[in-house]
C-alpha positions in Angstrom: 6.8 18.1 -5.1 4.0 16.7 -3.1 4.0 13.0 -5.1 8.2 12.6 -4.2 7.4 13.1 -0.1 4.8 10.4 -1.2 6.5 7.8 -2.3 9.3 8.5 0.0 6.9 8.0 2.7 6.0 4.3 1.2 9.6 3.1 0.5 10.3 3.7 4.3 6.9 1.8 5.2 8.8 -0.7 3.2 12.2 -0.4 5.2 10.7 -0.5 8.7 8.7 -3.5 8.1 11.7 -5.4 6.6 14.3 -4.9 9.1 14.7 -7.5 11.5 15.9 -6.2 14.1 15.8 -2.4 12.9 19.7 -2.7 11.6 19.6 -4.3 8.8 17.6 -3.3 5.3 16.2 -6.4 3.5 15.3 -4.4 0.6 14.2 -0.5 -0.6 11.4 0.5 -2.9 9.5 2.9 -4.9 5.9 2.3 -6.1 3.7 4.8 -8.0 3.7 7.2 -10.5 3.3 11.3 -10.6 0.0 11.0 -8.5 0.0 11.2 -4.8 0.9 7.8 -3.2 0.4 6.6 0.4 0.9 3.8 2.7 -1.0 3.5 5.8 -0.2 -0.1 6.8 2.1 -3.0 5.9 1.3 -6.4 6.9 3.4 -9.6 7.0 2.1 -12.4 4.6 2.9 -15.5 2.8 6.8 -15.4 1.5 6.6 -11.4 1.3 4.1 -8.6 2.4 1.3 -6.6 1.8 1.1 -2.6 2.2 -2.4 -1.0 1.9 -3.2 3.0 0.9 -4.2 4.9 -1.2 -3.2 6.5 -4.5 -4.6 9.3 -6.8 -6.3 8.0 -10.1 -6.6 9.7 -13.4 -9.3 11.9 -12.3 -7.9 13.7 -9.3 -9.6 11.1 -6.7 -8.2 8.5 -4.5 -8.6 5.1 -5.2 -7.5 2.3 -2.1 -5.0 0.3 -2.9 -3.7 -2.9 -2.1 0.2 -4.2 -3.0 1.7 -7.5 -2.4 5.4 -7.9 -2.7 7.4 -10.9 -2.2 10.4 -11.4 0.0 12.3 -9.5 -2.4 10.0 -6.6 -2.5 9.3 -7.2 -6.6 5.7 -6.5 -6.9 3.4 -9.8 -7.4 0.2 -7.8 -7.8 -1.8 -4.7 -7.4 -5.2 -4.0 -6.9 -7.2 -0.7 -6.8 -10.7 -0.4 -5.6 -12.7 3.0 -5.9 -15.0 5.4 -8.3 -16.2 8.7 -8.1 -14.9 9.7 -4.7 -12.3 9.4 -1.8 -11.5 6.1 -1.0 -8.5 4.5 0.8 -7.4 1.6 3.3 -6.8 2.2 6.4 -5.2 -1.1 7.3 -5.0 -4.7 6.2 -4.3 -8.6 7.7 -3.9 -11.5 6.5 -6.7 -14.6 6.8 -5.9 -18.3 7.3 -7.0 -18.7 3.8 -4.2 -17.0 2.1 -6.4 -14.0 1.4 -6.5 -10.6 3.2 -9.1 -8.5 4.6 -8.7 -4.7 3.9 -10.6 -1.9 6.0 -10.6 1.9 5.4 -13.0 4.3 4.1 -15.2 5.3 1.6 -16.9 8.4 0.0 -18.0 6.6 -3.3 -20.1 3.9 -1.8 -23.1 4.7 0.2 -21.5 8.0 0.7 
């Protein structure tokens, strides 16, 4: 049960970022699988957005997790980052390069 209220909780992430003027949804969402999902933060970026969190991996830890959708909200790619331990993002931006720089926390490196 916990994993549904998870993925709810992304989707309207999702919604909130893409209305324009909060009347209007651009498009609706689900990510993830029968793990616990969440989003912390979505950012505006190039043609679409990004949404950083965290998600459980096959182990019962949390790995961060980085999603970038396009205007459409189809997934272009995802990237996970962790090991042995907690770890999630906390928030992401955009750089002038056309990257993004992620912050958060860790329990797997340098814990």
């Amino acid at each position: 049960m916990a994993a549904k209220r998870t993925r709810k909780l992304l989707v309207w992430a999702l919604c909130l970022h893409t209305l324009p003027v909060f009347s209007q949804t651009t498009f609706q969402k689900t990510f993830g699988g029968p793990g616990n999902e969440v989003a912390t933060w979505v950012a505006e970026a190039d043609n679409g957005c990004v949404v950083a969190g965290h998600v459980t991996n096959t182990s019962g830890n949390q790995d961060a997790l980085l999603i970038k959708l396009d205007a459409s909200g189809n997934s272009i790619w995802q990237k996970r980052f962790g090991a042995g331990q907690a770890d999630a993002f906390n928030s992401v931006v955009p750089t002038p390069d056309g990257g993004f720089l992620a912050a958060g926390e860790t329990r797997s490196f340098g814990a």
